[in-house]
C-alpha positions as a LaTeX table, in Angstrom:
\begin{tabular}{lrrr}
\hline
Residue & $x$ (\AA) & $y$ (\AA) & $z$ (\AA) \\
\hline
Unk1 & 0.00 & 0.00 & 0.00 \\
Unk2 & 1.59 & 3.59 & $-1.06$ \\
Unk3 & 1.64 & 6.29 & 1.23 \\
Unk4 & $-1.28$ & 8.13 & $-0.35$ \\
Unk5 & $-3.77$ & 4.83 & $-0.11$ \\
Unk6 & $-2.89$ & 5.27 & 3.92 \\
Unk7 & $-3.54$ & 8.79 & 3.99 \\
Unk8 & $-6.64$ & 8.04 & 2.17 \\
Unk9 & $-7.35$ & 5.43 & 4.74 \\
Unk10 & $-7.01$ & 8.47 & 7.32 \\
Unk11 & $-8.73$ & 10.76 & 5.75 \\
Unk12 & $-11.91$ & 7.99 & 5.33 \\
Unk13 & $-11.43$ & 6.96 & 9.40 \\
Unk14 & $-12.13$ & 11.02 & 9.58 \\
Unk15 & $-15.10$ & 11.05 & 7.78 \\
Unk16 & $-16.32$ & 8.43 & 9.94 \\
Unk17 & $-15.94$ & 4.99 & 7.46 \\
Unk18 & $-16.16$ & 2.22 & 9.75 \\
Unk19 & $-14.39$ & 0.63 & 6.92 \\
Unk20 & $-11.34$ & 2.40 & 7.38 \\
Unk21 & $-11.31$ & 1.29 & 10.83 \\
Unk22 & $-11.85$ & $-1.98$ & 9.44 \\
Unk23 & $-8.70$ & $-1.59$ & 7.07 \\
Unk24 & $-6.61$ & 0.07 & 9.64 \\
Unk25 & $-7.03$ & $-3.30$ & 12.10 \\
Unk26 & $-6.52$ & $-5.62$ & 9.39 \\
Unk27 & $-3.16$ & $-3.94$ & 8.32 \\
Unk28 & $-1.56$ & $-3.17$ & 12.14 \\
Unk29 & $-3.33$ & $-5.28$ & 14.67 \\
Unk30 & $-0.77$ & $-7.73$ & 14.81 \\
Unk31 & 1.87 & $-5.05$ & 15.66 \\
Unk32 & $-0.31$ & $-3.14$ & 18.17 \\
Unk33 & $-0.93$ & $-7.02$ & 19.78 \\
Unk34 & 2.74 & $-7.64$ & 20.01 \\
Unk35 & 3.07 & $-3.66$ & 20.91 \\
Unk36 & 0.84 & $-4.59$ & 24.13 \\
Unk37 & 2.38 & $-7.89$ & 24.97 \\
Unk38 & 5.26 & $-6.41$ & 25.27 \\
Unk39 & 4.15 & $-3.88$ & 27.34 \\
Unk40 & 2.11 & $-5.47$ & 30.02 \\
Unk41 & 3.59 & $-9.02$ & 29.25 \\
Unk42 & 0.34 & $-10.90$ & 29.71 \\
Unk43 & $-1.68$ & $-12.28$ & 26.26 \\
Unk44 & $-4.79$ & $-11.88$ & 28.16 \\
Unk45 & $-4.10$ & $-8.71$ & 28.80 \\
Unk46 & $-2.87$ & $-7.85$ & 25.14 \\
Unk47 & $-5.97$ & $-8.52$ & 23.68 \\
Unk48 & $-7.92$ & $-6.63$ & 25.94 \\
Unk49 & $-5.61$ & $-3.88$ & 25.20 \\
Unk50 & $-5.76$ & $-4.49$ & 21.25 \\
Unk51 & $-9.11$ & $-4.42$ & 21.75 \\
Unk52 & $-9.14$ & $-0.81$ & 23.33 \\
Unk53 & $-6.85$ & 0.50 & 21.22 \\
Unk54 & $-8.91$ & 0.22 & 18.51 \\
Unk55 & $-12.26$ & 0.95 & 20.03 \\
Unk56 & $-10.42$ & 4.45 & 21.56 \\
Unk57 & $-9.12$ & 5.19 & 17.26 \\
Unk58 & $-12.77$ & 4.89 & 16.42 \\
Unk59 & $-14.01$ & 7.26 & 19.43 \\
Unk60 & $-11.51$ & 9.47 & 18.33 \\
Unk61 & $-11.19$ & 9.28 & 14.73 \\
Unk62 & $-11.51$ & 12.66 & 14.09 \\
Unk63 & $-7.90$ & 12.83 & 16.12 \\
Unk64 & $-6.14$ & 10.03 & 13.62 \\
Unk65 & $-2.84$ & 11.79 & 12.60 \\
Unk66 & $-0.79$ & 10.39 & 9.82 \\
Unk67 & 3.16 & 10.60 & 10.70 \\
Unk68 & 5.75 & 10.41 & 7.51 \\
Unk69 & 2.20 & 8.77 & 5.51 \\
Unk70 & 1.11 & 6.43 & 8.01 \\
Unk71 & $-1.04$ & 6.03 & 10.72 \\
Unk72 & 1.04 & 3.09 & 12.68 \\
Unk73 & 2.90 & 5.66 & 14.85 \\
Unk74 & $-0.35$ & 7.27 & 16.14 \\
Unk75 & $-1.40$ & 3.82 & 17.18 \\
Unk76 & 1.49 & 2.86 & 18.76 \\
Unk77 & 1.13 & 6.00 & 20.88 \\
Unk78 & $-2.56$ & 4.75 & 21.64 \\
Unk79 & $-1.29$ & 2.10 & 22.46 \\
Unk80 & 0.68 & 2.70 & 25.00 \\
Unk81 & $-1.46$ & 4.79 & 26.62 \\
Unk82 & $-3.94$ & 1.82 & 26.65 \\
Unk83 & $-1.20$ & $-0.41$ & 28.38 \\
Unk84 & $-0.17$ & 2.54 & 30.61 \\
Unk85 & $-3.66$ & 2.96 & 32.27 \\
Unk86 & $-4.14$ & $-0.93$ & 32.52 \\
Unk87 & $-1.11$ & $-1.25$ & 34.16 \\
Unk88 & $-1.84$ & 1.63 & 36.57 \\
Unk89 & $-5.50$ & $-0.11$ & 36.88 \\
Unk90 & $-4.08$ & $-3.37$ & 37.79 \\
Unk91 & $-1.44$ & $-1.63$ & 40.49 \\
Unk92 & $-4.71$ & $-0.13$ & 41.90 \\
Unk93 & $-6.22$ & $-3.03$ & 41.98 \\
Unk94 & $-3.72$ & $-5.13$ & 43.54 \\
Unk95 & $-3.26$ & $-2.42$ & 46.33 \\
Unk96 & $-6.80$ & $-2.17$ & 47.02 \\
Unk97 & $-6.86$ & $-6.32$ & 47.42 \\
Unk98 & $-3.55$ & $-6.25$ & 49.61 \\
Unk99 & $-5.85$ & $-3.76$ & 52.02 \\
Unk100 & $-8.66$ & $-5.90$ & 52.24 \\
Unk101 & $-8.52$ & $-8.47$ & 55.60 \\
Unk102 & $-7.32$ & $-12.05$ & 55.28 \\
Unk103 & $-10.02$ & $-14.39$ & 54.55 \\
Unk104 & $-11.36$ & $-16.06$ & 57.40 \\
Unk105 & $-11.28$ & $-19.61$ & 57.21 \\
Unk106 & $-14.39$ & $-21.31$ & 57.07 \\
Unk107 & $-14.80$ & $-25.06$ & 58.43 \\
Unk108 & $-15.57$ & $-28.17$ & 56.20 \\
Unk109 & $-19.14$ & $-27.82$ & 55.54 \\
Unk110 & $-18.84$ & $-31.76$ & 54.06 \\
Unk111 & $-19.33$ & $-32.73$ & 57.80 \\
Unk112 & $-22.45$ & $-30.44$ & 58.21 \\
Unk113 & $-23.70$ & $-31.42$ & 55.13 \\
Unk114 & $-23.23$ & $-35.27$ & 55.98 \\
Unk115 & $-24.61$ & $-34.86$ & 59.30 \\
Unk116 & $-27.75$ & $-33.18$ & 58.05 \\
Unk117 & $-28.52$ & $-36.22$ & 55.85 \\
Unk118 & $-27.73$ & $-38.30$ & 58.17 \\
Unk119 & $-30.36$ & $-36.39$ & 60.61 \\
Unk120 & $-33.01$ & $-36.15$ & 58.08 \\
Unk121 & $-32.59$ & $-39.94$ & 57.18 \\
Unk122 & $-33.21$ & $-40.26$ & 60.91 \\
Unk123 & $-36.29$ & $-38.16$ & 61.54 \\
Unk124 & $-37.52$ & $-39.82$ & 58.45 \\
Unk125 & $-37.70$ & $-43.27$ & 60.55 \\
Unk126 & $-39.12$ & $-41.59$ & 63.32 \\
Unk127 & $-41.64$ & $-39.83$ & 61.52 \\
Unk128 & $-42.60$ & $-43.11$ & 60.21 \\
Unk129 & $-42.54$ & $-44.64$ & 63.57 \\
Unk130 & $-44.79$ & $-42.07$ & 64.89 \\
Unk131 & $-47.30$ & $-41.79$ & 61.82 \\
Unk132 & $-47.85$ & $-45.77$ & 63.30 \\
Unk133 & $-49.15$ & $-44.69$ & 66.77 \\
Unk134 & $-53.18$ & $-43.65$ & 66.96 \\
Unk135 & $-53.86$ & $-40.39$ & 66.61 \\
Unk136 & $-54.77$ & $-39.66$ & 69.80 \\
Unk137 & $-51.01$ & $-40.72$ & 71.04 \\
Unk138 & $-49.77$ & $-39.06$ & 68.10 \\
Unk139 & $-51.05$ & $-35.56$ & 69.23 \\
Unk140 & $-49.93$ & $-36.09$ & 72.95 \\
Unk141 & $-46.55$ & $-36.38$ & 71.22 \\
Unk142 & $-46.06$ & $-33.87$ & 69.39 \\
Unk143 & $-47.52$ & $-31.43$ & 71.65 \\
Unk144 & $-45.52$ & $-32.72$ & 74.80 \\
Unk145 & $-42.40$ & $-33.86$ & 74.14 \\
Unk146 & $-42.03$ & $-31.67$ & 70.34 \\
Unk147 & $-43.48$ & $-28.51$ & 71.30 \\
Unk148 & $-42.38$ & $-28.32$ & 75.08 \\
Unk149 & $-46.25$ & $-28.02$ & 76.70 \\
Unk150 & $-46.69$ & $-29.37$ & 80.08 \\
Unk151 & $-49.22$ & $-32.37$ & 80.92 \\
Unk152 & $-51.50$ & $-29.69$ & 81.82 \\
Unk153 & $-51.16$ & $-27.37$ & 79.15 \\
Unk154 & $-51.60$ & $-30.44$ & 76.64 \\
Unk155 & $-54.49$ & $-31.55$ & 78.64 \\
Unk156 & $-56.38$ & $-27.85$ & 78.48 \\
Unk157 & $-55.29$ & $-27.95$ & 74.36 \\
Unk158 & $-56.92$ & $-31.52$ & 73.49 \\
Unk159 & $-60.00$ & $-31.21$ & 76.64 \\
Unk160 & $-59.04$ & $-34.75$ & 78.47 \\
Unk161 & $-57.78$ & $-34.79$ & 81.49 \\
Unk162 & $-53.80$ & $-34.42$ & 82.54 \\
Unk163 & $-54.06$ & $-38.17$ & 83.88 \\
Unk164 & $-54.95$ & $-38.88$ & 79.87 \\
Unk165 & $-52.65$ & $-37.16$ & 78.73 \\
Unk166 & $-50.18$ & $-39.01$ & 80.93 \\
Unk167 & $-50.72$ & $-42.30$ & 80.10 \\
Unk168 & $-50.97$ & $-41.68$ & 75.82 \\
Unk169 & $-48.06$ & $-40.30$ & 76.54 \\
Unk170 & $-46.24$ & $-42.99$ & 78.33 \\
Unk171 & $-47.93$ & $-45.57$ & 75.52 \\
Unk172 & $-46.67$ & $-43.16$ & 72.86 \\
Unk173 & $-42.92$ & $-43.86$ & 74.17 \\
Unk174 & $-43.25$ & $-47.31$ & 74.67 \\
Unk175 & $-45.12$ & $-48.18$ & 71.24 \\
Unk176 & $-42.26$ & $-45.91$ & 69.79 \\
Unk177 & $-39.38$ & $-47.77$ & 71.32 \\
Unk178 & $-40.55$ & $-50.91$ & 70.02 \\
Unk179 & $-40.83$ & $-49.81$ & 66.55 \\
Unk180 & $-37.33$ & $-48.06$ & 66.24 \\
Unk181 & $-35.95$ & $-50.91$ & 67.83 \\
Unk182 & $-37.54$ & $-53.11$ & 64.69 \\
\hline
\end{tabular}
């Protein structure tokens, strides 16, 4: 390409040609790449760059100089800018981490987790072993020895006497001991 197709190329990147932009990336993308490996020394990090460098030419394409014909020197000087602030951005980033507290550490939730099955598969047995009782025994159950009530306060919440709420009760433990112990 002479040096009056690039300052065409400039003068069409002015004019705002997204095909000039198009052109200009094909041409010197490599370059500006290797430009901004070289400069932050990270390939992530040079495509990113790349990336920016060429977005920030077509923001401000109606800046594009041409030096000695060609627009590569501009770039490079984009370019560096681009790594500049990335670098500073990752310093400030870094610094900001290196302020933050240490981590605490956290226990093994695997023995939580294991001992919540294992609790689950065991109120799952009860539960069974309860839904087996009468009804009657079922509800001096839960309300007594689940919910906390006293004889009395179960008795006043079902209307039977404390002495029946006494003896479900104590049939209730025994009928459930035998069928856990199945």
């Amino acid at each position: 390409m002479t040096e009056g197709d690039e300052l065409a190329l400039v003068d069409a990147l002015r004019a705002d040609d997204p095909e000039a932009l198009a052109a200009l990336f094909d041409r010197y993308a490599d370059r500006i790449y290797n430009h901004c490996f070289r400069a932050t020394g990270d390939w992530a990090d040079a495509e990113d760059a790349t990336a920016t460098v060429f977005l920030e030419v077509w923001r401000h394409r109606g800046r594009v100089q041409a030096h000695d014909g060609s627009a590569l020197p501009w770039l490079y000087g984009v370019a560096t800018n681009v790594c500049r602030n990335l670098t500073r951005s990752g310093r400030r980033r870094r610094r900001g981490l290196a302020a933050l507290p240490p981590p605490s550490v956290e226990p093994d939730h695997a023995e939580r987790v294991v001992d919540r099955l294992g609790s689950t598969a065991r109120m799952q047995t009860v539960l069974a072993a309860v839904r087996e009782l009468p009804v009657r025994e079922q509800e001096v159950l839960g309300l007594v020895a689940w919910s906390g009530l006293s004889y009395e306060q179960a008795a006043a919440a079902l209307d039977v006497p404390v002495g029946t709420v006494r003896s479900r009760l104590s049939r209730a433990r025994a009928r459930l001991s035998a069928l856990t112990e199945e």
